[in-house]
C-alpha positions in Angstrom: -20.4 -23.6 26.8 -21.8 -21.6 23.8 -22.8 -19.2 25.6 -20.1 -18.4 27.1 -17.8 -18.4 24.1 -20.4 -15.8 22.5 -19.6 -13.6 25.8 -15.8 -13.5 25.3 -16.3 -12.8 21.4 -18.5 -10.0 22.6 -15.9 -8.8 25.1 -13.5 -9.2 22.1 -15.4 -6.5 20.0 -15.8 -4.3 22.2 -12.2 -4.1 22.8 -11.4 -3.9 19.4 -14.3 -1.7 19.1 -12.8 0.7 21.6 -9.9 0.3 20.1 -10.6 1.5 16.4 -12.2 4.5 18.0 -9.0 5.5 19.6 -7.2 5.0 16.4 -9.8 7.3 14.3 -9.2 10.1 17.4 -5.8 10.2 16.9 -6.2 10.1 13.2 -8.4 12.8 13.4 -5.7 15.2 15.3 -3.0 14.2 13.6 -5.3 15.4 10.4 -6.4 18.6 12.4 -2.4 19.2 13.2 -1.9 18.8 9.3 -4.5 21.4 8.5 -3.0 23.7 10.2 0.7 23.3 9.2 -0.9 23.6 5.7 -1.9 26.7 6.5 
């Protein structure tokens, strides 16, 4: 049963994992699109 709890946490972070990835891409362009304006 513990074990199996641990999996799903596990599954859990690497969604969220995934997650905060996507959200520092995007930050990133939206930077990059910034930059440029700037300019």
């Amino acid at each position: 049963m513990i074990s199996y709890q641990l999996s799903v946490i596990s599954d859990q972070l690497s969604v969220i994992s995934y997650q905060l990835s996507v959200i520092s891409y995007q930050l990133s362009v939206i930077s990059y699109q910034l930059s440029v304006i700037s300019d």
